[in-house]
C-alpha positions, 0 to 999 in steps of 0.5 A: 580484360585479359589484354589489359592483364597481360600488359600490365605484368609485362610491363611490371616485369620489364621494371623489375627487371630494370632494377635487377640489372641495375643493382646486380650492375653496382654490386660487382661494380661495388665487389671489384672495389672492395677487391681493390682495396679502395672500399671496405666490405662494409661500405661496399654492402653499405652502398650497395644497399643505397643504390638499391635504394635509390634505384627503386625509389628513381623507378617508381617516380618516373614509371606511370602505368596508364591502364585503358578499360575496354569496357564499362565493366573493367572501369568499376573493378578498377574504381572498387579497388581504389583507396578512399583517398584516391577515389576522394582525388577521382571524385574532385577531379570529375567535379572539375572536368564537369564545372569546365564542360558546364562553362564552356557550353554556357560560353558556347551558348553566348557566342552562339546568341551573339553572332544569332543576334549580329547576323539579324 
């Protein structure tokens, strides 16, 4: 569990990190601007606001973070701090993997049948 722990903030990290660059990046980019006279101070803190923004927005759509329990015990603390609506989606999505496990041992078991039934 610890690993997982340890994996998991690094990764966290490393995000948040990304952000900060990013953001230090387009407020000197933003200040020289302002220095130059092609944007107002107000506009530049404007901007630079949007880019934060959007920068945080641009993380959290393309980060995934993929956590693997190592045991049965790392899986239910993982399952008790989810919300009702994520457990709802948990428990709609193992209803589907369990309907198309259920078919393909039915199809499974016809195809078994017949070529029994062919070889006679």
């Amino acid at each position: 569990m610890e690993k997982m722990g340890d994996s998991l903030k690094k990764i966290v990290l490393a995000g948040i990190g990304a952000v900060a660059i990013t953001a230090d990046k387009s407020k000197d980019v933003l200040e020289e601007l302002v220095k130059k006279g092609e944007l107002t101070v107000e506009q530049g803190k404007v901007l630079n606001e949007e880019l934060k923004h959007k920068a945080s927005e641009k993380m959290k759509e393309k980060m995934t973070v993929k956590v693997t329990p190592e045991n049965p015990d790392d899986m239910i603390d993982l399952v008790s701090k989810m919300t009702p609506e994520q457990l709802a989606q948990m428990k709609a999505k193992i209803a589907e993997m369990e309907l198309a496990a259920a078919e393909a041992e039915e199809t499974k078991g016809t195809e078994e049948a017949d070529s029994n039934g062919t070889a006679s």
